[in-house]
Biopython code that builds the backbone (N, CA, C, O; Angstrom):
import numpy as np
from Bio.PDB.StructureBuilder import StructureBuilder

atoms = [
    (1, "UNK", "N", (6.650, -11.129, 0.961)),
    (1, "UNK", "CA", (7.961, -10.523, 0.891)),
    (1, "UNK", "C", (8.798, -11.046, 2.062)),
    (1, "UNK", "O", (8.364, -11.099, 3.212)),
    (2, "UNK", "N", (9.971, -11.412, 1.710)),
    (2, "UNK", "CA", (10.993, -12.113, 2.605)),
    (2, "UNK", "C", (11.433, -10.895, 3.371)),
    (2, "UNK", "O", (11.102, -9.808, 2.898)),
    (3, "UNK", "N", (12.310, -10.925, 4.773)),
    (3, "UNK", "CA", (12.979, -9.731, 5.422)),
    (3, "UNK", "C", (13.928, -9.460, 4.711)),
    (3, "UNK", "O", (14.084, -8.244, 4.600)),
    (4, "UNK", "N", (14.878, -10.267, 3.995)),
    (4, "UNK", "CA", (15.768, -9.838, 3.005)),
    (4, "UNK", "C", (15.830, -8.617, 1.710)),
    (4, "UNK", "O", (16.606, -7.844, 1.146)),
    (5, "UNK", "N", (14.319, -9.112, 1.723)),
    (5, "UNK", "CA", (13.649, -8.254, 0.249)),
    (5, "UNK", "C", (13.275, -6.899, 1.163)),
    (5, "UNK", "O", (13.851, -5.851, 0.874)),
    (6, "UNK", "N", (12.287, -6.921, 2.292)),
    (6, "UNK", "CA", (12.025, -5.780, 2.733)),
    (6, "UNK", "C", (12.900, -5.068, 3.071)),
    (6, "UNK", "O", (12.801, -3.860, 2.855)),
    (7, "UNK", "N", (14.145, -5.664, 3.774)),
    (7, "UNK", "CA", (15.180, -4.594, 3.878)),
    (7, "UNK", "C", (16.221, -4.143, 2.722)),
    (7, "UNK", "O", (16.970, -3.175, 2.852)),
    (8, "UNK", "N", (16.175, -4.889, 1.685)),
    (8, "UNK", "CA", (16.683, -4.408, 0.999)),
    (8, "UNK", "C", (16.122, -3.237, 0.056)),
    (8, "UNK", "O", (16.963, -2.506, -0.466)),
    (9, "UNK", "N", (14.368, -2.935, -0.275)),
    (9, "UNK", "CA", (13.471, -2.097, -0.872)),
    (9, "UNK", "C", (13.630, -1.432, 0.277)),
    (9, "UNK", "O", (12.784, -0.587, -0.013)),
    (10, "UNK", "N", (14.064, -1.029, 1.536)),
    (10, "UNK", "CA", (13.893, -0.036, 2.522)),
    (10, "UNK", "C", (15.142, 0.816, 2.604)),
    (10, "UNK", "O", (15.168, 1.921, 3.147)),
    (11, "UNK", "N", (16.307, 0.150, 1.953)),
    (11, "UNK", "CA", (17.584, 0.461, 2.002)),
    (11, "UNK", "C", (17.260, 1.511, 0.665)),
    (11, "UNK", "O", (17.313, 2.738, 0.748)),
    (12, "UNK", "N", (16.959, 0.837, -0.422)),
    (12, "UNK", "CA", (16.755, 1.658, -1.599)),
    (12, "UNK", "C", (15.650, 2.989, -1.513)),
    (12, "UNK", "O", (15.752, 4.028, -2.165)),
    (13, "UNK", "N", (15.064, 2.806, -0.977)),
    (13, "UNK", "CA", (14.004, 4.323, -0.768)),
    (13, "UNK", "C", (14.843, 4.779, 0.456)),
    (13, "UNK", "O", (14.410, 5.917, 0.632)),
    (14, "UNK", "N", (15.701, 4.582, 1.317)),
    (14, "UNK", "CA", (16.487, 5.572, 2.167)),
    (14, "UNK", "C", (17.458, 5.895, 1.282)),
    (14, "UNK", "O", (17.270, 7.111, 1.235)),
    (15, "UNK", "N", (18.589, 5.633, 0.359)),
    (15, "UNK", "CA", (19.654, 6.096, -0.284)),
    (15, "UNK", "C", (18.772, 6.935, -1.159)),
    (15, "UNK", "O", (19.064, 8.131, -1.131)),
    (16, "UNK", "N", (17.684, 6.577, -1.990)),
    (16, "UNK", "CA", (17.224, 7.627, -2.921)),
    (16, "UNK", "C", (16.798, 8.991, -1.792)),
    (16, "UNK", "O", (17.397, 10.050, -1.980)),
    (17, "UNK", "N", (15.768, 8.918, -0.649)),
    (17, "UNK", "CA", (15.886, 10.021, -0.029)),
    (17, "UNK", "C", (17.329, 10.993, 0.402)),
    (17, "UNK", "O", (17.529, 12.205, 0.316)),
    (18, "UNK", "N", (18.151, 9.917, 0.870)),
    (18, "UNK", "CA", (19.687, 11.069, 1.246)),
    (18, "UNK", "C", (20.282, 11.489, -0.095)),
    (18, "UNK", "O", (20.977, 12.505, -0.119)),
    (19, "UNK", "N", (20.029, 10.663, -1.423)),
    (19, "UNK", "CA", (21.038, 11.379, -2.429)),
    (19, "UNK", "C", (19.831, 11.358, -3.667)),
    (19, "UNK", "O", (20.437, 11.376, -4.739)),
    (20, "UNK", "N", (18.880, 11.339, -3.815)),
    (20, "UNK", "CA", (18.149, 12.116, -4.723)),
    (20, "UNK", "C", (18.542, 11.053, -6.133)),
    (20, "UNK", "O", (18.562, 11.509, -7.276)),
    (21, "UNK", "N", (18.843, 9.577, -5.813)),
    (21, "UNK", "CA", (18.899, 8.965, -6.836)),
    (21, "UNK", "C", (19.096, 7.672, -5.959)),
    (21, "UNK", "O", (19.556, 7.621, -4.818)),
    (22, "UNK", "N", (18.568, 6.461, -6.886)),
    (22, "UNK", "CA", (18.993, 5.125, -6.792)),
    (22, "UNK", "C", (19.986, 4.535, -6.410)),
    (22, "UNK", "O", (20.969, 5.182, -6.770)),
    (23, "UNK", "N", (20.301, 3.542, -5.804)),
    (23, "UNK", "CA", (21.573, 3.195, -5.887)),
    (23, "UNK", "C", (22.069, 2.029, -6.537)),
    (23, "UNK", "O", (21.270, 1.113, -6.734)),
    (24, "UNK", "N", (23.457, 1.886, -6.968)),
    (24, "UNK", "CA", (23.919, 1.018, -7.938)),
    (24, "UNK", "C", (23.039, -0.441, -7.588)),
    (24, "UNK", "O", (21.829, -0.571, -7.398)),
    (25, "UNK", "N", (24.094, -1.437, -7.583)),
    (25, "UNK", "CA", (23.917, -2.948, -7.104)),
    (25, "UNK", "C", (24.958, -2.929, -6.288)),
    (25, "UNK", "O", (24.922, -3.555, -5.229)),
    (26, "UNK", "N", (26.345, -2.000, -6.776)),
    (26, "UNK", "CA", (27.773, -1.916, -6.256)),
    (26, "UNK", "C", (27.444, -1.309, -4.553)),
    (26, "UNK", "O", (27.841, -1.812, -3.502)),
    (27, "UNK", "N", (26.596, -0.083, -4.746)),
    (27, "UNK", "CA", (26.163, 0.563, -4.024)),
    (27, "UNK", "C", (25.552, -0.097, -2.734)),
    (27, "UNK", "O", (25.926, -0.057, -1.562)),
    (28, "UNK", "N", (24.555, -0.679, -3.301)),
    (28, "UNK", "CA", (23.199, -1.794, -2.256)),
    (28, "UNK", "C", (24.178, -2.592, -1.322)),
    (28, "UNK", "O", (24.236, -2.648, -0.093)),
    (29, "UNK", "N", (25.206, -3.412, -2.665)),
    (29, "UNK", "CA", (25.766, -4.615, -1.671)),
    (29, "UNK", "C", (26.584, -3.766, -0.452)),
    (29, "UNK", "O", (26.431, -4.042, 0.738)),
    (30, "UNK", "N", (27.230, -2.988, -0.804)),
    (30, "UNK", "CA", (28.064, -1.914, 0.200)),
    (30, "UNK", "C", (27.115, -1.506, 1.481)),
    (30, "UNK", "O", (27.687, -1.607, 2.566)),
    (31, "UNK", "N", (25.868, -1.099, 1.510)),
    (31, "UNK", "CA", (24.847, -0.842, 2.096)),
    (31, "UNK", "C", (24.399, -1.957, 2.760)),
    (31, "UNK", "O", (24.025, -1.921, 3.933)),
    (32, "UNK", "N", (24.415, -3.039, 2.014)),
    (32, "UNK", "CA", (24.074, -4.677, 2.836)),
    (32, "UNK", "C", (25.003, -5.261, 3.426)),
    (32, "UNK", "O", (24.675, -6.002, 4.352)),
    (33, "UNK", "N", (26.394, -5.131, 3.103)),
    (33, "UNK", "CA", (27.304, -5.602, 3.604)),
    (33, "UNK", "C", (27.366, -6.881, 3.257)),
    (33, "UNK", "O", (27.515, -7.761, 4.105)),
    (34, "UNK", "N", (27.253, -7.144, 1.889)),
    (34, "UNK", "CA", (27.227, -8.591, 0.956)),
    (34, "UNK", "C", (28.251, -8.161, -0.178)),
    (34, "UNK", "O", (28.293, -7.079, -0.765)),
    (35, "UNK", "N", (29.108, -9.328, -0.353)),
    (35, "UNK", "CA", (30.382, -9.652, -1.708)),
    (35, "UNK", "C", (29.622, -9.972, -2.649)),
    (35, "UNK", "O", (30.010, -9.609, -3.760)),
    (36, "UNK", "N", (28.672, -10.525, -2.602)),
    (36, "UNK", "CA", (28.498, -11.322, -4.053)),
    (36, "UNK", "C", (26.987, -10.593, -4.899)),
    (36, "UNK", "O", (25.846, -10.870, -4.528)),
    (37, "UNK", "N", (27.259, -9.760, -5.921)),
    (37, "UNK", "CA", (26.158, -9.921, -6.877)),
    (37, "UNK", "C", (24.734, -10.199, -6.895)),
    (37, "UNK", "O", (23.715, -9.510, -6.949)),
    (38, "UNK", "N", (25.070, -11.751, -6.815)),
    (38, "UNK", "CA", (23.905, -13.117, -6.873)),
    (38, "UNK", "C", (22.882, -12.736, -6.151)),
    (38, "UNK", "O", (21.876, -12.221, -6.641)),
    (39, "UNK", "N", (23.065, -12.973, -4.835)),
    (39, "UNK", "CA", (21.923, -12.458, -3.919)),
    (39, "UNK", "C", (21.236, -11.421, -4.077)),
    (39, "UNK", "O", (20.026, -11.448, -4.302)),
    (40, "UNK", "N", (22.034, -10.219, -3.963)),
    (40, "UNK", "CA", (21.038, -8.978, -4.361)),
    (40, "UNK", "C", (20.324, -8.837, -5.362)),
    (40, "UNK", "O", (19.139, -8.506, -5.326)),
    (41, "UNK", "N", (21.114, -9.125, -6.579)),
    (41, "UNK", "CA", (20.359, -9.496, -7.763)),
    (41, "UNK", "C", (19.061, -10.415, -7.671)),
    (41, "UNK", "O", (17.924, -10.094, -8.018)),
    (42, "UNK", "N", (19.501, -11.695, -7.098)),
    (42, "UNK", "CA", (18.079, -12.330, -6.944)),
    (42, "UNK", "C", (17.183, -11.750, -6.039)),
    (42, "UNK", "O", (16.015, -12.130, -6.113)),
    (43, "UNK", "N", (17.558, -10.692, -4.983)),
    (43, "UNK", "CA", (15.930, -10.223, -4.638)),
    (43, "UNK", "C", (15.465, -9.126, -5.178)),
    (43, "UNK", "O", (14.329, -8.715, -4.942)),
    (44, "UNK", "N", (16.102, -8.674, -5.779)),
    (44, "UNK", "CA", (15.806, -7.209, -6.744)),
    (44, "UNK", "C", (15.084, -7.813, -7.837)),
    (44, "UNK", "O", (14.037, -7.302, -8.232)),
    (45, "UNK", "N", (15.635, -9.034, -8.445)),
    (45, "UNK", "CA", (14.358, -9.619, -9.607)),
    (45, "UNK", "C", (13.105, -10.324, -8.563)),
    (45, "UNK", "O", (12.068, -10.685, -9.121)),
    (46, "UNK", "N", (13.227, -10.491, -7.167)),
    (46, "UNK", "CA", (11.796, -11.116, -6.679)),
    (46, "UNK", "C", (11.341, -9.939, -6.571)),
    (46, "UNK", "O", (10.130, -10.028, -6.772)),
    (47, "UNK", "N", (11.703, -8.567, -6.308)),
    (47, "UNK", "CA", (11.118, -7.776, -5.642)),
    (47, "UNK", "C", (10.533, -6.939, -6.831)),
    (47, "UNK", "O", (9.687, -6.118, -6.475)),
    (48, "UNK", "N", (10.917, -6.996, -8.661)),
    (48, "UNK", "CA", (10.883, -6.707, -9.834)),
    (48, "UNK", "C", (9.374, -7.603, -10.183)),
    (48, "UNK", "O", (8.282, -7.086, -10.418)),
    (49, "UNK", "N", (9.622, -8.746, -10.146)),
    (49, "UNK", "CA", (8.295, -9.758, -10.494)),
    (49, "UNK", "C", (6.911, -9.733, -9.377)),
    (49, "UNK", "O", (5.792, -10.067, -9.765)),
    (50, "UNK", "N", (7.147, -9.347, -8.153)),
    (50, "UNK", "CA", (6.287, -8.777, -7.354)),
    (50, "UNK", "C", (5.404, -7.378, -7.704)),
    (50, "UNK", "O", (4.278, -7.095, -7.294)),
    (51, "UNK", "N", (6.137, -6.727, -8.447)),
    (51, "UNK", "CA", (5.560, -5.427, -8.316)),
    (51, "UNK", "C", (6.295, -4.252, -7.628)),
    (51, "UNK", "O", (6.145, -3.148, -8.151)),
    (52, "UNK", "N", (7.216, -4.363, -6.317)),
    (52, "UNK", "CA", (8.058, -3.518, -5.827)),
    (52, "UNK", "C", (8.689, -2.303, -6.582)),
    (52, "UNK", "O", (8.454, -1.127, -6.305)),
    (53, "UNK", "N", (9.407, -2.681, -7.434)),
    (53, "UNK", "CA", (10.606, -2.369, -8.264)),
    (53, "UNK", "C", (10.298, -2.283, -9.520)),
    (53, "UNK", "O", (9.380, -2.864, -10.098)),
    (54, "UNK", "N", (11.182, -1.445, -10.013)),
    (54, "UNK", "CA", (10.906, -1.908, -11.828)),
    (54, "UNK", "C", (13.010, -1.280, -11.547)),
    (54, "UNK", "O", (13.694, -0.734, -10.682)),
    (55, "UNK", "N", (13.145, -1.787, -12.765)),
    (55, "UNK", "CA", (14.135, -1.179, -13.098)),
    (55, "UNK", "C", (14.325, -0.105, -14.058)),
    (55, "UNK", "O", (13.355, 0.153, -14.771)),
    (56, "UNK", "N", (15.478, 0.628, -14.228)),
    (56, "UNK", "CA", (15.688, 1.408, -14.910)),
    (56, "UNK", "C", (16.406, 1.594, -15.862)),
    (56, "UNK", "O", (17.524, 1.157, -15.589)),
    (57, "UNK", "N", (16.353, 2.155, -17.181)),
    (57, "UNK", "CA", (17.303, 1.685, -18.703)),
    (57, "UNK", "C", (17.884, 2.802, -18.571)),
    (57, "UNK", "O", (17.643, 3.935, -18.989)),
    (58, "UNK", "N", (19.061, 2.139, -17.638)),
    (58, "UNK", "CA", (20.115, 3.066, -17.238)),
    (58, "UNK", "C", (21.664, 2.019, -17.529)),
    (58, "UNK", "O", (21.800, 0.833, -17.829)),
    (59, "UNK", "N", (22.578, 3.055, -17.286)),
    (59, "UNK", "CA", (23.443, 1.991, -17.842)),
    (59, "UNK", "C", (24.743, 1.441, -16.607)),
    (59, "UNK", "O", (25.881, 0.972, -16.595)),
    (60, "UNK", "N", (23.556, 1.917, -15.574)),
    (60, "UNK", "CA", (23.927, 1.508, -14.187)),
    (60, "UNK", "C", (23.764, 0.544, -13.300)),
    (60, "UNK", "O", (24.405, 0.117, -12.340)),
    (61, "UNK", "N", (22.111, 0.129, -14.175)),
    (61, "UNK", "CA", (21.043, -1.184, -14.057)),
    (61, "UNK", "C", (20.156, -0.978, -12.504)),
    (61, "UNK", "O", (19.333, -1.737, -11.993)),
    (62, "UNK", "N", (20.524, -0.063, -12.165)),
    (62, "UNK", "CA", (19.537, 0.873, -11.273)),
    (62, "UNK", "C", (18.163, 0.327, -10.589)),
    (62, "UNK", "O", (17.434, -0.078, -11.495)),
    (63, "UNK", "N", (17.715, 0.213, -9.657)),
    (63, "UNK", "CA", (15.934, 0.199, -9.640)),
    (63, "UNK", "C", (15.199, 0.945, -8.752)),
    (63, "UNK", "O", (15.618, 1.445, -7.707)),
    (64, "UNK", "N", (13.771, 1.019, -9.332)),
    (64, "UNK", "CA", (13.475, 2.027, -8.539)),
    (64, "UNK", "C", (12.208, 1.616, -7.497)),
    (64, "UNK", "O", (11.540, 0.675, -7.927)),
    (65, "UNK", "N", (11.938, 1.955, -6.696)),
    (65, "UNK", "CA", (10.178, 1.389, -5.848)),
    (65, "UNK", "C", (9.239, 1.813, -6.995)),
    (65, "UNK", "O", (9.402, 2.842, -7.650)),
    (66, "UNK", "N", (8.126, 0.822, -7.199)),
    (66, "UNK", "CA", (7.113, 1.381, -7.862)),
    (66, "UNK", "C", (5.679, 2.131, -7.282)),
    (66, "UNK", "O", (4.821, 1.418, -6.761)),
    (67, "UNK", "N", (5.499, 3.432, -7.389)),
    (67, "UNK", "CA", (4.649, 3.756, -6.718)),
    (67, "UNK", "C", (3.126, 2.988, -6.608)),
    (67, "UNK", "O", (2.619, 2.595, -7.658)),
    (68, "UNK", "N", (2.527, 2.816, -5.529)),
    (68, "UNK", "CA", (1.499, 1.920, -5.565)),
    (68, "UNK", "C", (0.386, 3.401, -5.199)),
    (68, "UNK", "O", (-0.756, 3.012, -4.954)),
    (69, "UNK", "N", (0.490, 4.431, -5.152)),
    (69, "UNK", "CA", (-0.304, 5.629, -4.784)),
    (69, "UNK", "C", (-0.215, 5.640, -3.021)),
    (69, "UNK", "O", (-1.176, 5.869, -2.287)),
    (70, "UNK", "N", (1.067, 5.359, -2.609)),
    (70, "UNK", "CA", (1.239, 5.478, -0.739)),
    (70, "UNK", "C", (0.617, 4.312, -0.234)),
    (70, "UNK", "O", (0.097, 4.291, 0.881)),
    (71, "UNK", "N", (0.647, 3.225, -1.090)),
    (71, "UNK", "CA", (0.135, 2.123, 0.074)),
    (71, "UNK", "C", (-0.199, 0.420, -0.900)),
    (71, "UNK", "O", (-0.789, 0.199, -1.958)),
    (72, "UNK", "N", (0.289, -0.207, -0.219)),
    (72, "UNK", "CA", (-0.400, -1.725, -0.374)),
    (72, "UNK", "C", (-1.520, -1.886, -2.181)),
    (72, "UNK", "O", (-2.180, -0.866, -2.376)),
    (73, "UNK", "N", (-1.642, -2.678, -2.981)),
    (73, "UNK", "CA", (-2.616, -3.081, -3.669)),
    (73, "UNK", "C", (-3.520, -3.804, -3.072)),
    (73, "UNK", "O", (-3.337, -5.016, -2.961)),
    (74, "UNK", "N", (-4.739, -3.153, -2.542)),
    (74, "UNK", "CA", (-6.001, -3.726, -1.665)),
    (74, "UNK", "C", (-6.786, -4.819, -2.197)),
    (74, "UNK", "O", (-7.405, -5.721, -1.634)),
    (75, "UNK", "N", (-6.561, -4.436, -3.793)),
    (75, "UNK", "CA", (-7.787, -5.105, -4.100)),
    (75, "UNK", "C", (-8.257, -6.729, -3.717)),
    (75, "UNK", "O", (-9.420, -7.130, -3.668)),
    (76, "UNK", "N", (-7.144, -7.454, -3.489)),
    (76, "UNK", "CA", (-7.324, -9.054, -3.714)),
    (76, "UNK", "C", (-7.898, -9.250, -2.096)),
    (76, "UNK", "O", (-8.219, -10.390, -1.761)),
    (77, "UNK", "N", (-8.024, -8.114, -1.089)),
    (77, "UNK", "CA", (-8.479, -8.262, 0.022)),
    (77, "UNK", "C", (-9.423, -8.054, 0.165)),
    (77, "UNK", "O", (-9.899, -7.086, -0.427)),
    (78, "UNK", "N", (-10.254, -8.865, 1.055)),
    (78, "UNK", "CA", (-11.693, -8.641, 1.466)),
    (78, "UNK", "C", (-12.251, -7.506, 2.453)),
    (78, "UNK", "O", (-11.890, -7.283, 3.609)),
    (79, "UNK", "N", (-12.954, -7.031, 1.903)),
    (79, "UNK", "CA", (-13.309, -5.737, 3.237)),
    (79, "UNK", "C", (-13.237, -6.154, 4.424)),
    (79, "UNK", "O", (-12.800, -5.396, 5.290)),
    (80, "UNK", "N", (-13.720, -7.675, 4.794)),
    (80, "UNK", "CA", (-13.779, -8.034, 6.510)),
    (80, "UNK", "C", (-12.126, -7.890, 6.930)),
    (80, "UNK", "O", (-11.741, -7.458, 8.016)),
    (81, "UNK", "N", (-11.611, -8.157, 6.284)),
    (81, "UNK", "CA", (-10.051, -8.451, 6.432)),
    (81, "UNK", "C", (-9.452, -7.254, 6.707)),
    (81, "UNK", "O", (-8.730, -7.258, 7.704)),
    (82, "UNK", "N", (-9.575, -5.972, 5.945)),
    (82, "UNK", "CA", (-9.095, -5.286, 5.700)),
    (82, "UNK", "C", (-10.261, -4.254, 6.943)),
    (82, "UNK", "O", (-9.741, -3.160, 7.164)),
    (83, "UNK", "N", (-11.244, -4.390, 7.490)),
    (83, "UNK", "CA", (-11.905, -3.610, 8.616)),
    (83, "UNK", "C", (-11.053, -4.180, 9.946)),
    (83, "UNK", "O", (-10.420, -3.615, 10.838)),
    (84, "UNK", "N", (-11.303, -5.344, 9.685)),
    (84, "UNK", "CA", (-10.224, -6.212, 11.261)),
    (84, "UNK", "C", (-8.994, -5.585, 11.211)),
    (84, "UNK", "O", (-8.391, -5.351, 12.259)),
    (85, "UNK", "N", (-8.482, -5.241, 9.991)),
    (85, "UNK", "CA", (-6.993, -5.238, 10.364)),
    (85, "UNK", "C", (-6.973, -3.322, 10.642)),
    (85, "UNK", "O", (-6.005, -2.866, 11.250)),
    (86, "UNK", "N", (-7.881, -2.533, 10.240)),
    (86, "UNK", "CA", (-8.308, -1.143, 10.941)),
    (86, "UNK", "C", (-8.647, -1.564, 11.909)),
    (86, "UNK", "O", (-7.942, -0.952, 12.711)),
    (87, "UNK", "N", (-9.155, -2.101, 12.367)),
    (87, "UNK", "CA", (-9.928, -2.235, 13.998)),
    (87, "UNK", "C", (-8.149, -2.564, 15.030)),
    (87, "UNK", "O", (-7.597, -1.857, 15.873)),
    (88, "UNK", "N", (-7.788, -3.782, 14.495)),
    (88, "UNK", "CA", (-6.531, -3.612, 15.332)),
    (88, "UNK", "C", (-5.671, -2.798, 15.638)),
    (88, "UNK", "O", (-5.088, -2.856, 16.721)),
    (89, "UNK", "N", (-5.360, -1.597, 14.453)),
    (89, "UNK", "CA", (-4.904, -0.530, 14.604)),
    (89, "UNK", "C", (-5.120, 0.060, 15.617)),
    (89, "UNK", "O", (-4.299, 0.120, 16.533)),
    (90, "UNK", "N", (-6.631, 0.777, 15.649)),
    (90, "UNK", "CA", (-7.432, 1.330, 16.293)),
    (90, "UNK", "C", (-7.752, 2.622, 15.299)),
    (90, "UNK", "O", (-7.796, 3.811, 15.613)),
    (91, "UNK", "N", (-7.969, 1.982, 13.944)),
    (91, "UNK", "CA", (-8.126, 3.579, 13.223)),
    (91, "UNK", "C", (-9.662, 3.131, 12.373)),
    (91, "UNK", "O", (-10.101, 1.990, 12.231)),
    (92, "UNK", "N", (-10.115, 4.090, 12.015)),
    (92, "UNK", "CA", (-11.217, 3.962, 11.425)),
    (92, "UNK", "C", (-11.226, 4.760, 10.149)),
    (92, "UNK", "O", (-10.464, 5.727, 10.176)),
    (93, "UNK", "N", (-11.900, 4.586, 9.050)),
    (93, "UNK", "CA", (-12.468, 5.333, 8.006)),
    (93, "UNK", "C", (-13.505, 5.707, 8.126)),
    (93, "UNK", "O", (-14.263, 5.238, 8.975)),
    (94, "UNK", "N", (-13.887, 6.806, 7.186)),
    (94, "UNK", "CA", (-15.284, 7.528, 7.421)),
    (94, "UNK", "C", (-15.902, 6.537, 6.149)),
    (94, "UNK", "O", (-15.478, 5.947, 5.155)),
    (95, "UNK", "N", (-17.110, 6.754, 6.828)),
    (95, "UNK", "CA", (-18.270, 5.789, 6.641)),
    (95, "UNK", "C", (-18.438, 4.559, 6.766)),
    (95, "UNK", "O", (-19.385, 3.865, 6.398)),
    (96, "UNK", "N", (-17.093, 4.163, 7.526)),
    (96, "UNK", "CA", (-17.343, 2.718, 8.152)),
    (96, "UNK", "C", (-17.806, 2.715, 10.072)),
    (96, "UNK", "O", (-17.815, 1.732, 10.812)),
    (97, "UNK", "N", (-18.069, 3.854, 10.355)),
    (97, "UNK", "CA", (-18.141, 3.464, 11.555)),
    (97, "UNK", "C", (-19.709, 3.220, 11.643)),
    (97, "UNK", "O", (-20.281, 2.474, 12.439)),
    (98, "UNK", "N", (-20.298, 4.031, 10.626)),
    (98, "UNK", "CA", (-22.227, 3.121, 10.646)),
    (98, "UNK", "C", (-21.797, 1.778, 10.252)),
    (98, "UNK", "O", (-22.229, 0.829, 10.906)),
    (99, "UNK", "N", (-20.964, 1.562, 9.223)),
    (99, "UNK", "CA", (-21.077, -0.138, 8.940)),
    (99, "UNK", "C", (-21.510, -0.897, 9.882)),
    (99, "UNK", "O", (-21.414, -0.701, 11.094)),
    (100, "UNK", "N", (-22.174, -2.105, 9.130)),
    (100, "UNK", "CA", (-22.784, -3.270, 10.076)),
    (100, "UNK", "C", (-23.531, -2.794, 11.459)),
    (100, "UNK", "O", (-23.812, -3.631, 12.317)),
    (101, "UNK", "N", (-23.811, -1.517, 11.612)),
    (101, "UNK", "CA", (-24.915, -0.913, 12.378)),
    (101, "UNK", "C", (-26.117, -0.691, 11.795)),
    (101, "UNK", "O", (-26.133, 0.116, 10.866)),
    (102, "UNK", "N", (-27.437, -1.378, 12.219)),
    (102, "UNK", "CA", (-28.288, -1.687, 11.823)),
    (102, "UNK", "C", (-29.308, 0.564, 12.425)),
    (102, "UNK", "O", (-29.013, 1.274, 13.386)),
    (103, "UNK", "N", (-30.037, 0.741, 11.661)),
    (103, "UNK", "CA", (-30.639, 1.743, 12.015)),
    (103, "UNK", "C", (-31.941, 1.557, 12.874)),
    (103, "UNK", "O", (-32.577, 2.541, 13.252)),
]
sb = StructureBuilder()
sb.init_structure("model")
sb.init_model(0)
sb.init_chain("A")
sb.init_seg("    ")
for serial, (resi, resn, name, xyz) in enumerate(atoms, 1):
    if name == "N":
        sb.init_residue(resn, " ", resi, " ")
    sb.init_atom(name, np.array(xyz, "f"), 0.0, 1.0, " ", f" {name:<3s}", serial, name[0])
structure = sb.get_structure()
C-alpha cells in the first residue's frame, strides 16, 4: 500500500467515525485537498482490488473499508516472520512463550 492509499483509507474510516457514513469522492477530494477525480479514483480502485475497500451500490459511488476481523490477512505469512515482528513490538501471545523452548 502506497502513503497515498493509506491516507486516503484513513481519511475514510475517520469521516465514517465523525458522521456515521462514507464519504462521497466530492467529499474525499475536499478532505485531500485534490481537484481532480482521477487520482482518488485511481487509489480507491487500488485500494478496491487489494482488498481494502469494496464499494457501495449507492448512487453516490461511496466506499467502504472491508472488515478483515481488526487486523491484517496473516495467512501468506510465516510464523517466524510474524513471531520476529511480536518480538520487536515487545508483545507476546499465549502459548508462544514455551515456543522453541526445549523441555
Amino acid at each position: 500500500m502506497t502513503h497515498g492509499q493509506r491516507d486516503t483509507l484513513d481519511n475514510i474510516r475517520a469521516f465514517i467515525a465523525a458522521h456515521g457514513r462514507s464519504p462521497t469522492i466530492r467529499e474525499l477530494m475536499a478532505i485531500e485537498g485534490v481537484r481532480s477525480t482521477a487520482g482518488i479514483y485511481e487509489r480507491l480502485q487500488a485500494l478496491v482490488r487489494d482488498g481494502y475497500l469494496r464499494k457501495l451500490d449507492d448512487r453516490h459511488g461511496r466506499y467502504v473499508p472491508v472488515d478483515h476481523g481488526g487486523g491484517a490477512d496473516l495467512r501468506a505469512c510465516s510464523t517466524e516472520a510474524l513471531q520476529a515482528e511480536l518480538s520487536r513490538r515487545g508483545e507476546l501471545v499465549a502459548g508462544m512463550a514455551s515456543m522453541g523452548r526445549s523441555s
